[in-house]
Backbone as a printed PyTorch tensor [residue, N CA C, xyz], in Angstrom:
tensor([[[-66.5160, -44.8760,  35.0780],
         [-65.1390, -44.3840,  35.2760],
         [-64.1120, -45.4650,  34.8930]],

        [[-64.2260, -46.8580,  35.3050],
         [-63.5420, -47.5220,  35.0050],
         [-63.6500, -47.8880,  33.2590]],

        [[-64.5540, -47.8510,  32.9110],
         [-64.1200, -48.0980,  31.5320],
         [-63.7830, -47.0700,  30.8590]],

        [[-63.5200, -45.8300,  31.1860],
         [-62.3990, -45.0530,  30.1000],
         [-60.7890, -45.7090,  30.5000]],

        [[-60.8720, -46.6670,  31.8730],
         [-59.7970, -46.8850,  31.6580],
         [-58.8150, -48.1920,  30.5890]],

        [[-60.1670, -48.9670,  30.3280],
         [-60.1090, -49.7910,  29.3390],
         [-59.7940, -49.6930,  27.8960]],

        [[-60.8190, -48.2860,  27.3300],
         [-61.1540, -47.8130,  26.1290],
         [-59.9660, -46.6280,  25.6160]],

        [[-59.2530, -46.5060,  26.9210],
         [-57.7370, -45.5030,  26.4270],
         [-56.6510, -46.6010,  26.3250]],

        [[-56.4510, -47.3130,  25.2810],
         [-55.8080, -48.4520,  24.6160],
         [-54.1400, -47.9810,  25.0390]],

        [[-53.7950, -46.9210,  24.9980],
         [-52.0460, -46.9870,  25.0210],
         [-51.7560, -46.8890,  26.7930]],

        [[-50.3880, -47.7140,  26.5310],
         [-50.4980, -47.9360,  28.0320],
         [-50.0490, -47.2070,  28.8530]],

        [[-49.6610, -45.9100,  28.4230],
         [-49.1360, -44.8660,  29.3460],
         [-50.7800, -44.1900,  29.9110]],

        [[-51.2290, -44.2310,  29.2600],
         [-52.8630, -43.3680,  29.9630],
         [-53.0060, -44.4520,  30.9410]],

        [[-53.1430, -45.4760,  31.0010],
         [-53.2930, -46.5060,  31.7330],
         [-53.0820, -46.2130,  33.3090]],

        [[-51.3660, -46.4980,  32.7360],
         [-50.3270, -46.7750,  33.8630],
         [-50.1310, -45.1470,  34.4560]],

        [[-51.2290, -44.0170,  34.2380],
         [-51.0370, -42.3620,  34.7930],
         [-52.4490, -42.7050,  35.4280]],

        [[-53.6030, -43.4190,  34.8770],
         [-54.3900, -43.4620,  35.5990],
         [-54.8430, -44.6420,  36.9640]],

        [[-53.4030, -45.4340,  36.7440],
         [-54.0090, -46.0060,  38.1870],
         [-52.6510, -45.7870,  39.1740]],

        [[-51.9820, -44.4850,  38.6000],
         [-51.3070, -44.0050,  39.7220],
         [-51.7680, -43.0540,  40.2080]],

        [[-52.5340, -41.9610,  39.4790],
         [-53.8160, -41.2850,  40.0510],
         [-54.9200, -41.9640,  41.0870]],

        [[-55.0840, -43.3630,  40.5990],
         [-55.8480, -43.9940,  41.6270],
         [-55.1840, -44.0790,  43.0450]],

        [[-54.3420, -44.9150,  42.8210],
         [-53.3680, -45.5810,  43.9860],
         [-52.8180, -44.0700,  44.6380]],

        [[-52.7530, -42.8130,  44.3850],
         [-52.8200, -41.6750,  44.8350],
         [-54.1840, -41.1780,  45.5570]],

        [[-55.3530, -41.4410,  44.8640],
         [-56.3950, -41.2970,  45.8350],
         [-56.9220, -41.6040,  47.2690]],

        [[-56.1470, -42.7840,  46.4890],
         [-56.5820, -44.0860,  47.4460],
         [-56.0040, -44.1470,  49.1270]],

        [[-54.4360, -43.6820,  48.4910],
         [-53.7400, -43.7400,  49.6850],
         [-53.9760, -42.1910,  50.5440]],

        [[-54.4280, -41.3650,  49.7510],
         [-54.8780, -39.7830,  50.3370],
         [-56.1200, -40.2100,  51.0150]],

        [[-56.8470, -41.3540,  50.5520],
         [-58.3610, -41.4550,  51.6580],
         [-57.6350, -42.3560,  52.7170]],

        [[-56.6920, -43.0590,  53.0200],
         [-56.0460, -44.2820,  53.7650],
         [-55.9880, -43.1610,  54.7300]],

        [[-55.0160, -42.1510,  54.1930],
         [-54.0910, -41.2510,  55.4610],
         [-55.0810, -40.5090,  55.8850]],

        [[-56.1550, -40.1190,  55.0620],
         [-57.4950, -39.1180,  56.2100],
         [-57.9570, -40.0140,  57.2690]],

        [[-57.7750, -41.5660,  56.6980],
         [-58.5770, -42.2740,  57.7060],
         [-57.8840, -42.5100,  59.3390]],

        [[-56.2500, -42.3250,  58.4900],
         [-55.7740, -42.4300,  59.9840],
         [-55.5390, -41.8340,  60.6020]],

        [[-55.4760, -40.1550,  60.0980],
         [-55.6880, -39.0440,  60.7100],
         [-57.0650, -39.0850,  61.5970]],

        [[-58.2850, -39.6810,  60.8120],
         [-59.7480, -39.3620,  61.4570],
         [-59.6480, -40.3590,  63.2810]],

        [[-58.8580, -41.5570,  62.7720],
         [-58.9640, -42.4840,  64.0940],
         [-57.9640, -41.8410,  64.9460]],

        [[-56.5660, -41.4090,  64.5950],
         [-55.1640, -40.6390,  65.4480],
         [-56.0020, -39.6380,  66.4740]],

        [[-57.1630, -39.0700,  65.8370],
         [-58.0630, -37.5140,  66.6510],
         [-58.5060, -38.4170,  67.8690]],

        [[-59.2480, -39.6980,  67.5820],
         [-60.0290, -40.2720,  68.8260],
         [-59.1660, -41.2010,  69.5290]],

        [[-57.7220, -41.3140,  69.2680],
         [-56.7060, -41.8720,  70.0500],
         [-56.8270, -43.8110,  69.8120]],

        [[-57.6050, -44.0730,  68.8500],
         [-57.9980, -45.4010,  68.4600],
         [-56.7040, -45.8270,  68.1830]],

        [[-55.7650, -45.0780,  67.2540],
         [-54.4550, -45.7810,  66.8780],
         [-52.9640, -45.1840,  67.1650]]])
């Protein structure tokens, strides 16, 4: 996965795919703090 992000040379594919990331990323962050908010951890 990471190397199509290498091998797509122009930098707009780039800079769409690691805001897609940093979108994932932060969508698994907020399940996580949803998952701990349920057991009153945070």
């Amino acid at each position: 996965m990471m190397i199509i992000g290498i091998m797509g040379c122009d930098d707009d594919g780039i800079a769409e795919q690691l805001e897609k990331k940093n979108e994932f990323l932060s969508s698994i962050a907020n399940l996580g703090k949803r998952f701990l908010n349920v057991f009153g951890i945070f």
